[in-house]
C-alpha positions in Angstrom: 218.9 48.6 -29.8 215.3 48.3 -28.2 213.0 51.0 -29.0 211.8 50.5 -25.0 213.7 50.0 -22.1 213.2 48.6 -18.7 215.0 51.4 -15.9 217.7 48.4 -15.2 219.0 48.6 -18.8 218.9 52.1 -18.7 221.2 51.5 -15.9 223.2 49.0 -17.7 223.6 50.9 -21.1 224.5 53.9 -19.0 226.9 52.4 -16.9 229.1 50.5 -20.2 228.3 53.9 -21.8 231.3 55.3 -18.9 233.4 52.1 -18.7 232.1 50.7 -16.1 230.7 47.2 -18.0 234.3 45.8 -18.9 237.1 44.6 -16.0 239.4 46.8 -14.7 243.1 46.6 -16.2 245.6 45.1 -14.5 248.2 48.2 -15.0 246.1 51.7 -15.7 248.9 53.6 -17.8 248.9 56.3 -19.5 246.9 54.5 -22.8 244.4 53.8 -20.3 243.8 57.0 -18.7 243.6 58.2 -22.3 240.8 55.5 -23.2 238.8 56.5 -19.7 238.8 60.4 -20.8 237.7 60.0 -24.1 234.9 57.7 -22.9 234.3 61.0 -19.8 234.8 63.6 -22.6 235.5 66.2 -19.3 237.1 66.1 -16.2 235.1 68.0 -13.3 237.3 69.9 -11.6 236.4 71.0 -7.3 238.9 71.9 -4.9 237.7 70.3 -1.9 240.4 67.8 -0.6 239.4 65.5 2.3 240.3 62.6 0.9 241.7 63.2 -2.9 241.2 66.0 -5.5 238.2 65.4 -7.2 239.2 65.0 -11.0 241.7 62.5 -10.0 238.7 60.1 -8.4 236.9 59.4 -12.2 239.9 57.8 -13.0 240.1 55.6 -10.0 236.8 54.4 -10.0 237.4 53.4 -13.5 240.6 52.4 -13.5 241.8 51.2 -9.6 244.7 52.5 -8.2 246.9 54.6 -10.3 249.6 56.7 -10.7 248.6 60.0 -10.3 251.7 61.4 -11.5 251.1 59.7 -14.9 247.7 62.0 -15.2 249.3 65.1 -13.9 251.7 64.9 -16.7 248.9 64.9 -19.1 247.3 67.7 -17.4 249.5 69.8 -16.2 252.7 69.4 -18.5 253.8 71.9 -21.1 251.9 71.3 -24.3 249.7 69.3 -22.6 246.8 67.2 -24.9 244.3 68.3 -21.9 243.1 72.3 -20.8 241.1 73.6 -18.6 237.8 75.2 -20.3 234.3 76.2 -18.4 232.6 73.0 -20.3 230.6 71.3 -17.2 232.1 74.1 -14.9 235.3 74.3 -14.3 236.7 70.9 -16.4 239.8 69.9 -18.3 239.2 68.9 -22.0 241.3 67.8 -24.5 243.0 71.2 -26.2 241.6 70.0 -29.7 238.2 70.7 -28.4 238.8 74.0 -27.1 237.0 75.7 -30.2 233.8 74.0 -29.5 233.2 76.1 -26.3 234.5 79.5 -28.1 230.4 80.3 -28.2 230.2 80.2 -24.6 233.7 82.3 -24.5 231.6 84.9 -26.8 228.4 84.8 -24.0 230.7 85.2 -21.2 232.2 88.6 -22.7 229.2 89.6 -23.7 227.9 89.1 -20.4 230.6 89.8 -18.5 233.1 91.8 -20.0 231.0 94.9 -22.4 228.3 96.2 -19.6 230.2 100.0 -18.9 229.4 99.9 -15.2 230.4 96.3 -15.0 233.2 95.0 -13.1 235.2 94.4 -16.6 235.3 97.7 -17.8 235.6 99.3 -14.6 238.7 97.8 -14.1 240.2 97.8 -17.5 243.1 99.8 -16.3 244.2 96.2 -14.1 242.8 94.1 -16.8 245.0 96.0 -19.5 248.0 95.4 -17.4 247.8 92.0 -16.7 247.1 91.0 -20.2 250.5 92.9 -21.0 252.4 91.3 -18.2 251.3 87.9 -19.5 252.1 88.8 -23.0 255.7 90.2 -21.9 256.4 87.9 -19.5 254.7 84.3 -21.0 252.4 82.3 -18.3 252.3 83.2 -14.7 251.4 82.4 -11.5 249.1 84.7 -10.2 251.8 85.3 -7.4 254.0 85.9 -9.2 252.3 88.9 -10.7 251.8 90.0 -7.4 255.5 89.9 -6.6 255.9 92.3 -9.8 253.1 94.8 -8.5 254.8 94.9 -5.5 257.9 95.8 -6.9 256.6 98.4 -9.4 255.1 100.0 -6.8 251.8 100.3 -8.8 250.2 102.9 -6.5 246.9 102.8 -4.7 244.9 101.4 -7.6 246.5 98.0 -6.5 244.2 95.3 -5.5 245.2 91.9 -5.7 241.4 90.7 -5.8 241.0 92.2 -8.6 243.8 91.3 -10.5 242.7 87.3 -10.1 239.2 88.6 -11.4 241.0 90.0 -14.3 242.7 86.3 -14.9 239.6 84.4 -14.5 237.7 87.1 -16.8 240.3 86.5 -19.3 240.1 83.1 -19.1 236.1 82.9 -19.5 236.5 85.2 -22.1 239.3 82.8 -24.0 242.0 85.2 -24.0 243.7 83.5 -21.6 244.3 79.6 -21.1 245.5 77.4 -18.1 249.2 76.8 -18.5 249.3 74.2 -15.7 249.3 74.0 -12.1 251.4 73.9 -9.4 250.0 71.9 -6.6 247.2 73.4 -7.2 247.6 77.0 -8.0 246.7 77.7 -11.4 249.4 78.8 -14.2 247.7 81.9 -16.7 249.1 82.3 -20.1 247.5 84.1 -23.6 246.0 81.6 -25.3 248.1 81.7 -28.0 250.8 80.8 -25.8 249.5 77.8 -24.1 247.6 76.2 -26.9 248.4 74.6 -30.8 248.2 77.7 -33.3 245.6 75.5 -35.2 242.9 74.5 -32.6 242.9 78.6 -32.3 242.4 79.5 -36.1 240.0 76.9 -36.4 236.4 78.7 -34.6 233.2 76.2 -34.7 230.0 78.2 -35.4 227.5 78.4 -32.5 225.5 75.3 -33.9 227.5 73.3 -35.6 229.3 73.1 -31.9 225.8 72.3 -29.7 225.5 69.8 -32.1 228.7 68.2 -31.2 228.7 68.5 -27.9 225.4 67.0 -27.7 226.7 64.1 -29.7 229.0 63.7 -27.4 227.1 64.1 -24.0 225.0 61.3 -25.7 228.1 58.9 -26.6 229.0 59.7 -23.0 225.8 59.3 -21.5 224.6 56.3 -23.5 220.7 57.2 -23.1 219.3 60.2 -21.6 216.8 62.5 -21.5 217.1 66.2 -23.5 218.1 67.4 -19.6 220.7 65.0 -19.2 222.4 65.7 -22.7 222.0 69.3 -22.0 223.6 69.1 -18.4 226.7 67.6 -19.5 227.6 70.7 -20.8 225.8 73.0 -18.9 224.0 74.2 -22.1 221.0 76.8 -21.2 219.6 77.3 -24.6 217.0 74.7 -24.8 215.4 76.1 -28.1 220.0 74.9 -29.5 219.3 71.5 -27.5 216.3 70.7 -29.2 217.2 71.7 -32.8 220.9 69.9 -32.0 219.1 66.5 -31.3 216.4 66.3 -34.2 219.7 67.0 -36.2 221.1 63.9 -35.1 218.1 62.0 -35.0 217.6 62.9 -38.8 221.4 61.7 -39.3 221.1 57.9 -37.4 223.2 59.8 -34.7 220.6 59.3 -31.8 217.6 57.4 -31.1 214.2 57.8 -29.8 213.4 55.4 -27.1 211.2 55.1 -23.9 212.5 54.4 -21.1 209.8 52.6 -18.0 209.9 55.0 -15.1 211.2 58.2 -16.3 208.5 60.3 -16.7 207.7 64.0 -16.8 204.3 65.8 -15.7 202.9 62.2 -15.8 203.9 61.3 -18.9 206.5 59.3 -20.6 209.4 61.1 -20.9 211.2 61.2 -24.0 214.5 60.5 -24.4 217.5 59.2 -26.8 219.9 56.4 -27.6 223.5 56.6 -29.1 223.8 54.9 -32.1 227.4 53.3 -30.3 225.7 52.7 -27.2 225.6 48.8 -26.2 223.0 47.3 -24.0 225.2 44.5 -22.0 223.5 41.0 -20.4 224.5 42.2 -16.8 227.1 45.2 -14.9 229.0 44.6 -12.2 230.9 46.8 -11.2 232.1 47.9 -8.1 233.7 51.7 -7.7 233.7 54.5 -5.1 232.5 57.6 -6.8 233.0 61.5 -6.6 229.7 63.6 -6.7 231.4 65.3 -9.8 231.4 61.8 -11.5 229.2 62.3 -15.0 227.6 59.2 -13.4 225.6 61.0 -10.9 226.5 65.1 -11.3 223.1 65.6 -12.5 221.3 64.5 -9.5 217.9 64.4 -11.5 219.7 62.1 -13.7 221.3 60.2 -10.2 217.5 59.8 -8.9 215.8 58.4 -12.4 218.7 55.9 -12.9 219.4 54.5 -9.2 216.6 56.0 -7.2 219.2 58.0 -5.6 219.3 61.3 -4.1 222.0 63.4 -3.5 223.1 66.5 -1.7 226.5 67.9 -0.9 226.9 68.9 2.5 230.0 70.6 2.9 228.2 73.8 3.5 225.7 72.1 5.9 226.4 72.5 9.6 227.5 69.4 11.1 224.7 68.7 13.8 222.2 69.0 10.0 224.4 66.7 8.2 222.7 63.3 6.9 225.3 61.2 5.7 228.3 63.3 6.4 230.7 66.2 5.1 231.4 64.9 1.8 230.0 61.2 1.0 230.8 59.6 -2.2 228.5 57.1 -4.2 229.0 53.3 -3.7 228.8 51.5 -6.7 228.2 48.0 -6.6 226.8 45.5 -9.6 224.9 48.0 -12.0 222.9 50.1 -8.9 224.4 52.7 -6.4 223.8 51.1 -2.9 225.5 53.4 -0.6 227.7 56.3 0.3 230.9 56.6 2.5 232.6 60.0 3.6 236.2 59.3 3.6 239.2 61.1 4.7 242.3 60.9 4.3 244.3 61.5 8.0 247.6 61.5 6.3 249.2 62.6 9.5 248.8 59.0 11.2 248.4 57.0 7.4 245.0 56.3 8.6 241.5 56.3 5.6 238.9 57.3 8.0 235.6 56.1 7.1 233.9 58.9 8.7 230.4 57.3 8.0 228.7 54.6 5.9 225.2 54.0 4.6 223.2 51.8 2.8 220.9 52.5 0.3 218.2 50.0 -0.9 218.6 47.1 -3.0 222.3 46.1 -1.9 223.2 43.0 -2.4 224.4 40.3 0.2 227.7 40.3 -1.0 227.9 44.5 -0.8 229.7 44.7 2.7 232.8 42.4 1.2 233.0 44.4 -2.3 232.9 48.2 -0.7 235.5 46.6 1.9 237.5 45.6 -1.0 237.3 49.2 -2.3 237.8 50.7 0.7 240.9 48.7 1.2 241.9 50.0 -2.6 241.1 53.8 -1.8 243.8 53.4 1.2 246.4 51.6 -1.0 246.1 54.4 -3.7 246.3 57.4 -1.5 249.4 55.9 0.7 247.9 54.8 3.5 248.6 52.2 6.1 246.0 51.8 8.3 242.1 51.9 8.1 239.8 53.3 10.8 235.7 53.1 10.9 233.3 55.0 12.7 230.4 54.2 14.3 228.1 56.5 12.2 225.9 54.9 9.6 223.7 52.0 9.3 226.7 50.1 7.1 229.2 50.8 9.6 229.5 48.0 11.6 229.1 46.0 8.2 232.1 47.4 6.6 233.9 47.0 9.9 232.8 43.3 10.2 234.6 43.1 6.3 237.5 44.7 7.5 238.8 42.6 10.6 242.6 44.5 10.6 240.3 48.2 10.8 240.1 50.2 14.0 237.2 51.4 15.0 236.3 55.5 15.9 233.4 57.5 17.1 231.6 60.2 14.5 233.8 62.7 13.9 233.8 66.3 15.3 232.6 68.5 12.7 234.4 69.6 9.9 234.5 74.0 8.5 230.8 74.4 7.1 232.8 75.8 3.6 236.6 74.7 2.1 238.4 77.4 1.4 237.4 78.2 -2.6 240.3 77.5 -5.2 238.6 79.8 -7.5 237.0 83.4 -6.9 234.2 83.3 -6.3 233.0 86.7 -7.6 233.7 85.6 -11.6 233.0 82.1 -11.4 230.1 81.7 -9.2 228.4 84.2 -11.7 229.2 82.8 -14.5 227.9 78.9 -13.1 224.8 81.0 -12.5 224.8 82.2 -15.9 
């Protein structure tokens, strides 16, 4: 590897780095969903819904359509090889690497859970007893524990807010573990009775697991900047960062390497190479991604690889919206050249493109290949039918691609805020923390 890059190969050794340099299979099984989550490490999970769950779109633009049963069962079934750990926010992992993120567990208590006029310890009487009904009763649904409060008759402490703070706590904290889902309504069980006896006697000292998770945020990432390694993670302690990656640059694990463009306060910025990443001749892909895609979560990452800025706007009134309630990335070649906001109107089978744009740099063929996708997004999800608006500078384009698609006006607005899968007392906190 080159001990100076050009932004392009950047691009290029960032993009292979996620699976994106080699051809998509022609059946995405369940070896293949395996291959595309080591290569992710995580699994972002959001609970927004317009047009498919967010953890399941990673896979997709990876992969093509696919069954999503066949990653629910690997998710979600008993035993599963995958749990659900605050890694990059709320994420599933694989179960093995649940020690690795037993420091955090520890901060979160000790942030959380030991303050006497905290919410913890103020309600340790709830906590207590939902840690017992869990232990008699094995994992739960938290509505089912509501059913069983209801029947006891447990008096006027009762609050069911504050029971699902008391799951969530206990889940931070690592006492308690995601069992599964159904739909997607969460499953709490003890730890010890959702998760392989050895992954739980085995703790990973505070270090020793920074340095392993930035090893793999690098794998993952290919190149990147201390930032980038550190966001994959979420990892606050720089001072852990820094000392993690002149470990690994000592051991051959990492890189130095310049990269033309990225710079900070005027300067060069400095930044790191796996020792597996591969630098191919050219990308070119072509994929429809989620904004929790590792590709482009870090929007400072997003803006120094593809000169692309990103906001979500689900929370942004409609008349203020730029490019819609919840565009998605358009990847074509090795650059992100656009965004669509999709939805799925699975009353009429219809994908509404709800608006398209352009970014710069697309390339002549760009229309034809996003069509392609779009035509793939509808095919996965079910749907019969394809309808675009008129809002966007790449709307008529995408139309002109797509001569069977009906054509709509903008959309009405949509809520300003999805209703939250997860409380947002606990872990809107603890993602500030």
């Amino acid at each position: 590897m080159k001990d100076s890059l050009t932004a392009a190969e950047a691009r290029r050794i960032a993009l292979a780095a996620q699976g994106f340099a080699q051809p998509r299979p022609t059946v995405a099984g369940t070896r293949q969903l395996n291959l595309a989550m080591a290569r992710m490490a995580t699994l972002q999970i959001d609970s927004v819904n317009v047009y498919a769950r967010s953890h399941y779109m990673p896979l997709f633009s990876r992969l093509g359509p696919y069954d999503t049963s066949a990653l629910d069962r690997l998710l979600f079934a008993g035993r599963a090889p995958y749990v659900e750990s605050w890694a990059h926010v709320a994420s599933f992992i694989p179960a093995a690497d649940w020690a690795l993120f037993r420091f955090r567990m520890d901060d979160m208590r000790a942030k959380y859970g030991t303050k006497p006029d905290g919410w913890f310890q103020a309600n340790r009487e709830t906590v207590d007893w939902v840690r017992s009904e869990l232990a008699e009763r094995g994992p739960l649904r938290p509505a089912e524990i509501e059913r069983d409060a209801n029947k006891a008759a447990r008096g006027p402490w009762w609050d069911w807010d504050a029971v699902k703070n008391a799951l969530e706590y206990l889940w931070l904290f690592g006492e308690v573990a995601i069992a599964g889902r159904r739909g997607f309504e969460r499953r709490y069980g003890l730890a010890e009775h959702v998760l392989p006896a050895d992954v739980l006697a085995a703790p990973v000292p505070r270090d020793t697991a920074i340095r392993e998770l930035i090893a793999r945020a690098a794998r993952a990432h290919g190149v990147g900047t201390a930032s980038d390694l550190a966001d994959y993670w979420r990892l606050k302690d720089r001072r852990a960062v820094m000392a993690a990656i002149r470990e690994l640059q000592d051991s051959g694990v990492l890189r130095p390497v310049t990269v033309h463009g990225w710079e900070s306060a005027g300067r060069p910025a400095k930044a790191w190479v796996h020792q597996d990443a591969v630098l191919p001749r050219r990308v070119d892909a072509a994929a429809i991604l989620t904004p929790f895609d590792p590709v482009v979560w870090f929007r400072d990452r997003a803006q120094r690889l593809f000169d692309f800025e990103y906001r979500i706007e689900i929370y942004t009134p409609g008349p203020q919206r730029r490019f819609g309630y919840y565009s998605l990335p358009v990847l074509i070649g090795d650059d992100i050249v656009g965004r669509v906001d999709l939805k799925a109107d699975r009353g009429s089978s219809t994908l509404l493109v709800q608006s398209a744009w352009w970014e710069h740099g697309r390339p002549a063929d760009a229309a034809s290949r996003l069509a392609d996708e779009v035509c793939a997004a509808a095919r996965w999800q079910g749907l019969e039918a394809i309808s675009v608006s008129r809002w966007g500078n790449a709307t008529d384009d995408l139309a002109d691609a797509l001569p069977e698609a009906r054509r709509h006006e903008a959309r009405a607005a949509e809520p300003v805020s999805p209703a939250p899968d997860e409380p947002d007392p606990v872990l809107s906190a603890a993602a500030r923390g």
